[in-house]
C-alpha positions in Angstrom: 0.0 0.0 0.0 2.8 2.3 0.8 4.5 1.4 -2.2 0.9 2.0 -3.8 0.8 5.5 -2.3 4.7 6.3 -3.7 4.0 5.6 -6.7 0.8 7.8 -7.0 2.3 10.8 -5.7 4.6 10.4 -7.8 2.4 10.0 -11.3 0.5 13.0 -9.6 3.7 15.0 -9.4 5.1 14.4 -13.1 1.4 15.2 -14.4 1.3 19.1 -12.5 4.9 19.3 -13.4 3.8 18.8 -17.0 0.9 20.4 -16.9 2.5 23.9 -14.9 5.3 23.7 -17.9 2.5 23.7 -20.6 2.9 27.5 -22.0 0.0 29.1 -24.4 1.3 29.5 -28.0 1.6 33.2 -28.3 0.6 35.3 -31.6 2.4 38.6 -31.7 0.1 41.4 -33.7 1.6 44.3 -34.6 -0.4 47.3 -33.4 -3.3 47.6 -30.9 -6.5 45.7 -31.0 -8.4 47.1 -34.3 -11.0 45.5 -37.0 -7.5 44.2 -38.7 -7.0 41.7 -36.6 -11.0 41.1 -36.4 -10.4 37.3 -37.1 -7.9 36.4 -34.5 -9.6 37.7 -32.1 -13.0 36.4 -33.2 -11.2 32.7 -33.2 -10.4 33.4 -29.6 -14.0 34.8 -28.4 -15.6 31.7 -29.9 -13.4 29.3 -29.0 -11.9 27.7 -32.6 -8.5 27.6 -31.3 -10.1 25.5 -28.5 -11.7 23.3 -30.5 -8.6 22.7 -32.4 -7.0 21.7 -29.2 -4.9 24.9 -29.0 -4.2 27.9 -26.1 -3.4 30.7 -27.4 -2.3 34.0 -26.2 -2.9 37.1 -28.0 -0.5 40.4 -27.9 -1.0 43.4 -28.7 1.6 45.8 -30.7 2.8 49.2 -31.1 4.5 51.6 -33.2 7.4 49.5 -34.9 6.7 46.1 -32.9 9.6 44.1 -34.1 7.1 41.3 -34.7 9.6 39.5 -37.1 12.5 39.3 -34.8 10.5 38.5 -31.8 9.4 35.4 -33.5 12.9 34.5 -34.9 14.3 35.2 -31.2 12.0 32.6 -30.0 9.8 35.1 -27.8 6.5 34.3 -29.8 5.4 31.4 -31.7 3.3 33.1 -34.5 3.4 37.0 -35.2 1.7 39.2 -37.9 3.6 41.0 -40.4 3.2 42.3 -43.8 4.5 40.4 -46.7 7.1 42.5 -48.0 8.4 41.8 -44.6 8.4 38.7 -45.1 10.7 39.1 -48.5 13.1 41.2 -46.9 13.9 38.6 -43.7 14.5 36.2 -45.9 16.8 38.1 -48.0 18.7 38.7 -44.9 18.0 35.3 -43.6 15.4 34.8 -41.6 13.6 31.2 -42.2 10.2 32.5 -41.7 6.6 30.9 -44.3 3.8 32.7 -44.2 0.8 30.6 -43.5 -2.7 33.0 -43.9 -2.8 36.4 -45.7 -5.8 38.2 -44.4 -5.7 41.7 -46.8 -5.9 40.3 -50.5 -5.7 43.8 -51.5 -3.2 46.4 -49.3 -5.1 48.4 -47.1 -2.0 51.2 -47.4 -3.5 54.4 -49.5 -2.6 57.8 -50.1 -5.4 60.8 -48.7 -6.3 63.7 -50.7 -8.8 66.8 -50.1 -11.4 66.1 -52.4 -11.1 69.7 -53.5 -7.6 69.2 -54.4 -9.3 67.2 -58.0 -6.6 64.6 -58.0 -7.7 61.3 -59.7 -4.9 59.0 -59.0 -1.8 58.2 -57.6 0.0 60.1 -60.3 -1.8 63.3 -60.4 -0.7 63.5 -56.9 2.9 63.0 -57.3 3.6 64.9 -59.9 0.9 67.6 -58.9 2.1 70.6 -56.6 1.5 70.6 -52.5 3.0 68.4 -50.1 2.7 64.8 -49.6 3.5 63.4 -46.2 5.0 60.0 -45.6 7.4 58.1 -44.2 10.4 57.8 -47.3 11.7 54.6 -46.0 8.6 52.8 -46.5 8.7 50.2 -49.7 6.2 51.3 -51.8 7.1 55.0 -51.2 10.7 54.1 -53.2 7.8 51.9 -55.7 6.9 55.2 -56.4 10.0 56.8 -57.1 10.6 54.5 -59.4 7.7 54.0 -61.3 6.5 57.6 -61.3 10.0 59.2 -62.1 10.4 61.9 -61.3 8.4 63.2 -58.5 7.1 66.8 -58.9 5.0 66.9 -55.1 7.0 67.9 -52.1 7.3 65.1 -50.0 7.6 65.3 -46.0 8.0 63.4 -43.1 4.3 61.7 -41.9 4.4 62.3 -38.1 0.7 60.5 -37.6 -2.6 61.6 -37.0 -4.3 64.3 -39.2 -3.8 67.2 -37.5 -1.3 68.9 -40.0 -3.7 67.3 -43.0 -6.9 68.8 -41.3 -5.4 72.5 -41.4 -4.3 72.7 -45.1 -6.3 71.2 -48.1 -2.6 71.6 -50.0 -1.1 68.5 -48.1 -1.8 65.2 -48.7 -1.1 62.1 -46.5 -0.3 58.3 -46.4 -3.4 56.8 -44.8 -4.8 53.0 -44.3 -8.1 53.4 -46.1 -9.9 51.5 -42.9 -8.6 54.1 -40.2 -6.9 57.8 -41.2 -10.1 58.8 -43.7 -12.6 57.1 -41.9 -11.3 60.0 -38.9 -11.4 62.8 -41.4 -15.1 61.9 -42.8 -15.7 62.2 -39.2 -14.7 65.5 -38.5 -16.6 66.6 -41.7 -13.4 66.9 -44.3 -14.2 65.7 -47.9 -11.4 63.5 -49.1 -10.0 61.0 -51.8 -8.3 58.1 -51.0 -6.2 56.0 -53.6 -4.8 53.1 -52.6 -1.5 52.2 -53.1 -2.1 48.7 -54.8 -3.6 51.0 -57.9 0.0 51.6 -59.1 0.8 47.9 -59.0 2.5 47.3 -55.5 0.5 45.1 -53.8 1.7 43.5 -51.0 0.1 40.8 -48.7 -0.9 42.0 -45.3 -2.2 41.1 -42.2 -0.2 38.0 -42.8 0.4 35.2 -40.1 3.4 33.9 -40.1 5.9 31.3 -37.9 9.3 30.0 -38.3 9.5 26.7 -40.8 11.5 25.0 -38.3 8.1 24.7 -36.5 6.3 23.9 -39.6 8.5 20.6 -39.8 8.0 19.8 -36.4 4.9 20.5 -35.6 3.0 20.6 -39.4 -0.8 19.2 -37.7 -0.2 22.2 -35.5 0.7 24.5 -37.9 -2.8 23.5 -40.2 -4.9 23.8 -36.8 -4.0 27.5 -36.2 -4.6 28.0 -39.8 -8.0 26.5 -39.5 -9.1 28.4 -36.7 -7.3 31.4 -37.7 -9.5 30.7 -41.2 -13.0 30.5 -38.8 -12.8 33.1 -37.3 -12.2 35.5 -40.3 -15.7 33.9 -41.6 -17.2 34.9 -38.5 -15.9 38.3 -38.4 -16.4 39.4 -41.6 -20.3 37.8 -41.2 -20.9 40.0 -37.9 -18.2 42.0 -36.8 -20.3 43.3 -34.0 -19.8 41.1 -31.2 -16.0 40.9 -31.8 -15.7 44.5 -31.7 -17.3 44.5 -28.3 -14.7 42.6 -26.9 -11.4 44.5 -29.0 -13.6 47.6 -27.6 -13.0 46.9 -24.4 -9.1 46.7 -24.5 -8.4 49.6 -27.2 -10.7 51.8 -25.7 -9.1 54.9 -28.0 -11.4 53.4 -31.0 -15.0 54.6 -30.7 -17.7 51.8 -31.4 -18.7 53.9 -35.0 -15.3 53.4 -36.1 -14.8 50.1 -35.2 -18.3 49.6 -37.1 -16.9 51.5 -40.3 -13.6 50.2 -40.3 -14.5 46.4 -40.6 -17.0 47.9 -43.4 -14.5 49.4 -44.9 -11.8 46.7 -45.0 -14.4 43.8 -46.0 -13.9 43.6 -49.4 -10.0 44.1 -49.4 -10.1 40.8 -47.6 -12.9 38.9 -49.2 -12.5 40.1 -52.6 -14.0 36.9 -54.4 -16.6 34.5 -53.2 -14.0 31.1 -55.4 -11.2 33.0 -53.2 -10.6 31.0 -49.9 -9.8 33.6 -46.7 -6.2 34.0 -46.5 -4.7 32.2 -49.4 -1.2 33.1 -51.4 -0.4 32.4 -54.7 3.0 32.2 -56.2 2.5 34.7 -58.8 1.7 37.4 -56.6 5.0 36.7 -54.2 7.2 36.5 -57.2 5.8 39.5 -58.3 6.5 41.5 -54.8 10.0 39.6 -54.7 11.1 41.0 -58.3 9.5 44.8 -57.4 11.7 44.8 -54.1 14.9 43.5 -56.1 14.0 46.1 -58.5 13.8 49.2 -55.7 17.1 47.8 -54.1 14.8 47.1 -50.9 16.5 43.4 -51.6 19.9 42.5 -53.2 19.8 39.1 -54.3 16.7 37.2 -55.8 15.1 35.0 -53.1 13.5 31.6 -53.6 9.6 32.1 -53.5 8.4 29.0 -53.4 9.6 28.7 -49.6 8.0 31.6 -48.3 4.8 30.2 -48.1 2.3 27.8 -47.6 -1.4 27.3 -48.2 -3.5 24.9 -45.7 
């Protein structure tokens, strides 16, 4: 019996041992809880990563969240990036596959007063005024390139759009689901163009994780895709109850724009009924891969069959 009793403690020992080392998966975002990352939060509220025998643990970002390195440093397990991040770390390296592309089309876009008469990308750049943006960004040295040479004056974008609100001669990098949806609001009449209009068009939103866990753990990997996948089909059916709950822990985002900005972003991420949520194609990487060898973003060609993979 006493032997008996030993031996039980000691099973019930090894089992809370293992059970206290058991550590939630953790998914890096890279900014603050917003209709972008409706999905993975939706997943979470109704319980798909459960179901698919997962814990997860979601963080929030910031401002330049190093979301890639964190994940290559081992900190996370999964992390969101945009795909011509995903290019450039492998250029440099970094043996990261993207697994789920949530935009389809590049939520990125350039805000002009309405007044101002611009009808694309190009009338702004080579009209007069200021354009303010960060110049380091990839598809801002696109630009330079494709539309050679650039008439606008071009400054540095600081955020926000307070300097864009005082003077209808400025125009402004913007997401189309956040920085116009704030000037409607304060009753400015603008145009937005998006940035995938002159032919950059990036993946973003993307979920990514190092391949060295794809090869270990591959049922894993297809889990978090599927629940991932389910809860983007629930968000982008009802949004509502979702918000509630990203509401609650961004509470700088009113309920309206929440509302308008998972209106506004539905069809750059379900842009074809045949198209399934958050699949890549090699075309469209090849075709980002050769326009950041082209912009010197990248020096050598990388192999674009391994960044990826559908589930």
């Amino acid at each position: 019996m006493r032997l008996m009793s030993i031996v039980s403690l000691l099973v019930l020992s090894i089992l809370a041992s293992a059970s206290a080392s058991a550590k939630p998966l953790v998914l890096a975002l890279n900014w603050k809880p917003e209709p972008q990352f409706g999905g993975f939060y939706a997943a979470q509220e109704a319980g798909y990563f459960r179901e698919n025998k997962l814990d997860v643990e979601i963080i929030e970002g910031g401002s330049g969240t190093p979301t890639i390195q964190m994940l290559l440093a081992g900190r996370v397990d999964y992390a969101i990036v945009s795909g011509d991040e995903v290019v450039i770390a492998h250029a440099r390296g970094g043996d990261i596959v993207a697994l789920f592309a949530t935009y389809q089309v590049n939520p990125q876009g350039i805000m002009t007063h309405a007044s101002r008469g611009f009808e694309s990308i190009e009338d702004v750049v080579h009209g007069d005024g200021v354009l303010l943006w960060q110049s380091g960004l990839p598809y801002s040295q696109f630009f330079r390139m494709k539309y050679a040479p650039l008439k606008v004056t071009t400054a540095p974008y600081l955020g926000g759009i307070g300097n864009f609100r005082n003077d209808t001669k400025l125009s402004q990098q913007c997401f189309v689901t956040s920085e116009p949806l704030e000037a409607k609001a304060v009753g400015l009449k603008v145009k937005t163009f998006l940035v995938a209009e002159s032919g950059y068009n990036p993946y973003t939103t993307v979920l990514v994780t190092r391949r060295a866990r794809l090869a270990q753990s591959p049922d894993e990997v297809k889990r978090m895709v599927g629940a991932v996948r389910a809860g983007w089909k629930d968000y982008l059916s009802d949004a509502a109850p979702t918000n509630r709950v990203m509401g609650d822990l961004n509470k700088a985002m009113s309920a309206e724009t929440f509302s308008a900005s998972a209106a506004a972003q539905y069809s750059l991420i379900q842009t074809t009924a045949e198209t399934e949520l958050g699949s890549m194609t090699l075309e469209r990487w090849q075709t980002l891969a050769d326009q950041l060898l082209a912009i010197d973003v990248i020096r050598e060609p990388v192999k674009v069959e391994t960044l990826f993979a559908n589930f």
